[in-house]
C-alpha positions as CSV (number, residue, x, y, z in Angstrom):
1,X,-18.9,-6.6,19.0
2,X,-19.8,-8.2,22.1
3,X,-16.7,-9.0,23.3
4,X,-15.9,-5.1,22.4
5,X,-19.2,-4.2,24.3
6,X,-17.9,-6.4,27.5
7,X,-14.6,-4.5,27.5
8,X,-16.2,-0.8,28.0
9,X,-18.9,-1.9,29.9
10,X,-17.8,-0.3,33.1
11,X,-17.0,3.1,30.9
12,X,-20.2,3.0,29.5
13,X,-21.7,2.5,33.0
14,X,-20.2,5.6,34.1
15,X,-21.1,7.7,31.7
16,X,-24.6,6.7,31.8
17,X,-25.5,5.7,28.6
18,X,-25.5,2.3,26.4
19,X,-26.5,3.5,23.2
20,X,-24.5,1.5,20.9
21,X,-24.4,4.4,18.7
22,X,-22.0,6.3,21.1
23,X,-19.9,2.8,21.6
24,X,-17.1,4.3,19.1
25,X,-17.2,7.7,20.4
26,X,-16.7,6.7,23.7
27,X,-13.7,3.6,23.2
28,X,-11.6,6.6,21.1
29,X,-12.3,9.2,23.7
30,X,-11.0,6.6,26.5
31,X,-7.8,6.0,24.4
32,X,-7.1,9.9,26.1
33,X,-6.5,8.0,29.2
34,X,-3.3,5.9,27.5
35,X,-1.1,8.9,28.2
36,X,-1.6,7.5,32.1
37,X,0.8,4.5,32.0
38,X,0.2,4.2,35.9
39,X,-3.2,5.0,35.7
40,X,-6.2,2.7,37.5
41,X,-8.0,2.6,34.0
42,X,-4.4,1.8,31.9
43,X,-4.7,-1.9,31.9
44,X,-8.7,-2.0,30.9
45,X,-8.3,0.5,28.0
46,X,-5.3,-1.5,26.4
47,X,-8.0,-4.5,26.8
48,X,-10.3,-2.5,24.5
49,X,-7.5,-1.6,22.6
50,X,-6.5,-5.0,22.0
51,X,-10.0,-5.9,21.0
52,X,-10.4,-3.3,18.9
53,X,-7.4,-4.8,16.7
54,X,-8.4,-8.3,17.6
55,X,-11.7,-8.4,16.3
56,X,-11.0,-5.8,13.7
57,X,-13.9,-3.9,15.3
58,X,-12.6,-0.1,14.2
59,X,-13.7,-1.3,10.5
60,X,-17.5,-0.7,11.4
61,X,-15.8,3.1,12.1
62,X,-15.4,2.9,8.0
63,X,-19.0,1.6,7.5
64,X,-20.3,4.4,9.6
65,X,-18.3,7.2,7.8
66,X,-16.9,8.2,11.1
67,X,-13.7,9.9,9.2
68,X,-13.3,12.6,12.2
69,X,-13.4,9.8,14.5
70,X,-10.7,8.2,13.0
71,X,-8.6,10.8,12.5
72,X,-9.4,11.8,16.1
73,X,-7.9,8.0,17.3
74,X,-5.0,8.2,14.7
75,X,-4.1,12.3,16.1
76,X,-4.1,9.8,19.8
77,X,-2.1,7.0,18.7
78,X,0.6,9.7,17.3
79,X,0.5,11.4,20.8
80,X,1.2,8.9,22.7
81,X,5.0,7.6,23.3
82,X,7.4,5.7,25.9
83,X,4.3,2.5,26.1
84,X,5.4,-1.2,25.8
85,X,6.1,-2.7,22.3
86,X,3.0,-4.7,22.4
87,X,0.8,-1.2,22.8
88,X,2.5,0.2,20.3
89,X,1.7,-2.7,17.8
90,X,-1.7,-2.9,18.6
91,X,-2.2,0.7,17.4
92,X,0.2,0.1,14.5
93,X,-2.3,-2.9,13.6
94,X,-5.8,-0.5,13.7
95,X,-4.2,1.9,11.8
96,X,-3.0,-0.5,9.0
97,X,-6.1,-2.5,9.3
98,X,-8.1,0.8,8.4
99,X,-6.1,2.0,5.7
100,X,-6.4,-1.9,4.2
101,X,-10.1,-1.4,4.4
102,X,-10.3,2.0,3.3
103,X,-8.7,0.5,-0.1
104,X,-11.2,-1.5,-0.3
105,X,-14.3,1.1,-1.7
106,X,-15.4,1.2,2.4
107,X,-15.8,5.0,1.4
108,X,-13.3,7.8,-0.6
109,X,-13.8,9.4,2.2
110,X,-11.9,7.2,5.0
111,X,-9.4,6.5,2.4
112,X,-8.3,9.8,1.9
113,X,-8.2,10.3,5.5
114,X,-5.4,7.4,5.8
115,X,-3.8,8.7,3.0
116,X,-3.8,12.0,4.7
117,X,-2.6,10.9,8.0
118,X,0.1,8.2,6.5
119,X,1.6,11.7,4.4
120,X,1.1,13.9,7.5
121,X,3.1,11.7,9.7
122,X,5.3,9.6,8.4
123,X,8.3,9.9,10.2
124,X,6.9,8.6,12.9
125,X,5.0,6.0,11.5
126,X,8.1,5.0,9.1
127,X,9.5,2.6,11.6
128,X,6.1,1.0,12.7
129,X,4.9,0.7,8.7
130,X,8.2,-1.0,7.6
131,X,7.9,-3.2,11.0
132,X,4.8,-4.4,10.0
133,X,5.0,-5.2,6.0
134,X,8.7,-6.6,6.1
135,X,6.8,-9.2,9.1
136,X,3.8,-10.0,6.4
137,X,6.1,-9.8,3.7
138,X,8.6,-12.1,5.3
139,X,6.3,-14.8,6.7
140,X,6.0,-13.5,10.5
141,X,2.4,-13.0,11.1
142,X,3.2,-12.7,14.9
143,X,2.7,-8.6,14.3
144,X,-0.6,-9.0,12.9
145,X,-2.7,-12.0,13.2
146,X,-5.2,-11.4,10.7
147,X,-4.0,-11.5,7.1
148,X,-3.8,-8.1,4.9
149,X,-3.3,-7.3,1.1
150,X,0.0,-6.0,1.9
151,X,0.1,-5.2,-2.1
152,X,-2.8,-2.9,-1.1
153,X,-1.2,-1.5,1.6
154,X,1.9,-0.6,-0.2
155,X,0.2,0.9,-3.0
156,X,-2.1,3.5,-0.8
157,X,1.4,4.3,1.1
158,X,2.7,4.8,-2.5
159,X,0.2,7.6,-3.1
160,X,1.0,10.1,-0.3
161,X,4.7,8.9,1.3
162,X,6.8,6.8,-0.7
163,X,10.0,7.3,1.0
164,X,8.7,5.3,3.7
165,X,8.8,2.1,1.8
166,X,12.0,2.0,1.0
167,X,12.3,-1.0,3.5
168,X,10.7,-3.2,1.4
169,X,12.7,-3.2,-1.7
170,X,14.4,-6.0,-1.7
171,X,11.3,-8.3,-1.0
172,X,8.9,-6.7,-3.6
173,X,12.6,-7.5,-5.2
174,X,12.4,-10.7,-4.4
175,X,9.2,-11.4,-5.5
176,X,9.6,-10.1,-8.8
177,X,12.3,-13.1,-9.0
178,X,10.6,-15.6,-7.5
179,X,10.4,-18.9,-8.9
180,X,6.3,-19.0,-8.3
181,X,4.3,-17.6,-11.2
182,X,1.9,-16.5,-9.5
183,X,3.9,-14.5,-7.4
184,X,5.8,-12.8,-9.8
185,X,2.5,-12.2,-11.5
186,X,1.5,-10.3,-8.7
187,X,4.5,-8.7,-7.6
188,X,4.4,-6.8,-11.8
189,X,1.1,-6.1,-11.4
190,X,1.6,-4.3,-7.8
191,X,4.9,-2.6,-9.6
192,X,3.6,-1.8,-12.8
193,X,0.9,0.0,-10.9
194,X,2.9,1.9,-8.7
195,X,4.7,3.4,-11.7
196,X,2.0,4.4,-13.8
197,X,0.4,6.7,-11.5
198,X,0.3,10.3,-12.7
199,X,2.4,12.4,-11.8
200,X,4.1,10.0,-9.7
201,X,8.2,9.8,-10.0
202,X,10.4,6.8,-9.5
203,X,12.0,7.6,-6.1
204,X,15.9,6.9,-6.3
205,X,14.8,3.8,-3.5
206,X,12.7,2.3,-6.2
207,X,14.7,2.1,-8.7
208,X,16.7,-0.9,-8.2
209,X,12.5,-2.3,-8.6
210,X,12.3,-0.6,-11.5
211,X,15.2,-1.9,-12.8
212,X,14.1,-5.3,-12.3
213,X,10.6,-5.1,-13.3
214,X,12.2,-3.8,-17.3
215,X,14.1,-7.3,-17.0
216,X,10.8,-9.0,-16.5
217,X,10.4,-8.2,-20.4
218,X,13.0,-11.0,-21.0
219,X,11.2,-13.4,-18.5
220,X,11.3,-17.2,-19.1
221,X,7.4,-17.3,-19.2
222,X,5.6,-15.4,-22.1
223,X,2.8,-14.7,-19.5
224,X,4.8,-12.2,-17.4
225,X,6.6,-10.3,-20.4
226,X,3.1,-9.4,-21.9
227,X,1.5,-8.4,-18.8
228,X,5.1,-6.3,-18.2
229,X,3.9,-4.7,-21.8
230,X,0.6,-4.1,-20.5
231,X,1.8,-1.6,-17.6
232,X,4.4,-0.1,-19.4
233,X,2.3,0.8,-21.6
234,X,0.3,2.7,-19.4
235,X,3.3,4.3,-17.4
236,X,4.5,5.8,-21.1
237,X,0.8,7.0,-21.7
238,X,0.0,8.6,-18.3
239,X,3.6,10.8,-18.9
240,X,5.6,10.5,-21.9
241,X,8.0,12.9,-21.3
242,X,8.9,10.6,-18.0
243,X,12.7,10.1,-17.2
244,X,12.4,7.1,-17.1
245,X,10.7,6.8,-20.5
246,X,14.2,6.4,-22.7
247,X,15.0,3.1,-20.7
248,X,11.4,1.8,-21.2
249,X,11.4,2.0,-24.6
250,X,14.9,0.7,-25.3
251,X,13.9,-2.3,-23.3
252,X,10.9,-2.3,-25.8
253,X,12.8,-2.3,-28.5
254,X,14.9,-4.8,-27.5
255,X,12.2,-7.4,-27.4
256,X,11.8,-7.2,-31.2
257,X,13.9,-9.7,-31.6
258,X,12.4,-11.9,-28.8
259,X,11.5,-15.6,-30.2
260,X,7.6,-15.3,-29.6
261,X,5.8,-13.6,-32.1
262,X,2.8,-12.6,-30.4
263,X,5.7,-10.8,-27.9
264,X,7.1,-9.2,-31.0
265,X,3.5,-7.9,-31.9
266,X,2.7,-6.1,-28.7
267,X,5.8,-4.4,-28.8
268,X,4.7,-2.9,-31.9
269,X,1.4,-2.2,-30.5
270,X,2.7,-0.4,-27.0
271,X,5.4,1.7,-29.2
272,X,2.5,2.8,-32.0
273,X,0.0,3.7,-29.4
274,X,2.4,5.2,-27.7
275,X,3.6,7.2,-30.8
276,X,-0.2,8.3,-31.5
277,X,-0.6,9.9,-28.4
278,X,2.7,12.0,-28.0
279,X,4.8,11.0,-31.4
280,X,7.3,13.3,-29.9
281,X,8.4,11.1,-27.1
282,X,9.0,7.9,-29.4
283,X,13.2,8.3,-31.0
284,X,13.3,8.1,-34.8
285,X,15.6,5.0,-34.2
286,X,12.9,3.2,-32.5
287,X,10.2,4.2,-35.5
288,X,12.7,2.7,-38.0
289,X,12.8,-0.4,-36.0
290,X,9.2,-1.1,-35.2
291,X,8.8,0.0,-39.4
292,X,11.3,-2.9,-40.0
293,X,9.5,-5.2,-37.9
């Protein structure tokens, strides 16, 4: 904060007041003056700019439930065009910094507030969002310099715009094949998540993920095919009637022949709780084969 309170010294001079109280109000209402490439105060607002994203600073924003403030600096940001690359990812980097923190219980809230603005623009944002995950994603950090849950991320932009993520397939892809447990441990979960949201259809982008995260039932280590079982589970309980629920459950099925028994046990499990909440949605063929087993 000190550094932040050096930057808008001279603003808060001329508007004769230093209550730190105003600080925020007073750095978004000076992001107006961006929209003035060739203006004298240009240069020092991207310098509080900067240090807002440096410093993560716009999180206290969150603490201090300033949600029309931050929507009030977002509806700036999306007004603004034709600045260098480097201003342009400085404001990409607040505004994913504050929908990461926002995930994080900060307050409902400031994460509905992203959610809303992410859904309410996300044309223009689609370019800066994929710019910005495929860097984390990939190992380039020079974007952002501090380190995000891109998982997180992902999964909030899930909610309100999914078509916007369609950049990332192939490396959530890749991660769902990666030779790292751990990795692919996460990578299920994050997936596995993502499609057992009500109400929440597979977009045709997704599916070559979805596709891969049914193979993970047949994956080397027992570990990831019962934590598969786990989310499918709830993606057949949270809708049923899903389209995708036919493929699901023939991949199921398939695993009762799969040479661990405790595998072959949760299969029965996820198909019999499944069958006791909607019995309708579970094919006779499937009964007879779970019966056998």
């Amino acid at each position: 904060m000190d550094e932040l309170h050096r930057a808008v010294a001279p603003f808060l001079i001329a508007s004769g007041g230093i209550h730190s109280g105003d600080i925020f109000n007073l750095i978004v209402g000076t992001f107006n003056g961006l929209s003035d490439t060739d203006g004298p105060s240009f240069k020092r607002i991207v310098v509080i700019l900067e240090t807002l994203a440096k410093y993560r600073s716009c999180v206290v924003m969150l603490d201090l439930e300033c949600d029309d403030l931050v929507n009030e600096m977002f509806s700036t940001f999306f007004l603004l065009d034709d600045h260098p690359e480097s201003v342009l990812s400085t404001m990409q980097t607040i505004m994913i910094v504050v929908l990461e923190e926002s995930e994080d219980g900060v307050t409902q809230a400031a994460r509905r507030l992203a959610m809303n603005v992410i859904e309410q623009c996300s044309k223009k944002l689609e370019a800066g969002i994929k710019q910005i995950l495929i860097s984390v994603m990939s190992g380039d950090n020079q974007l952002i310099k501090s380190e995000i849950d891109y998982h997180e991320v992902i999964y909030g932009i899930y909610h309100c715009a999914p078509q916007i993520l369609s950049g990332v397939v192939p490396y959530l892809t890749g991660e769902l094949l990666a030779d790292q447990l751990d990795t692919r441990l996460k990578a299920v979960r994050l997936v596995g998540s993502l499609f057992a949201l009500p109400g929440a259809n597979i977009c045709e982008a997704f599916q070559p993920i979805f596709l891969e995260f049914l193979k993970r039932l047949t994956d080397r280590v027992v570990d990831v095919r019962m934590f598969v079982f786990e989310h499918v589970k709830i993606c057949l309980l949270s809708d049923p009637s899903r389209p995708e629920a036919p493929q699901i459950i023939s991949a199921l099925c398939d695993r009762l022949l799969d040479y661990d028994e405790n595998v072959r046990k949760q299969v029965v499990d996820v198909i019999c709780d499944v069958a006791c909440y909607s019995l309708v949605s579970i094919p006779v063929q499937a009964v007879k084969l779970v019966v056998d087993h």
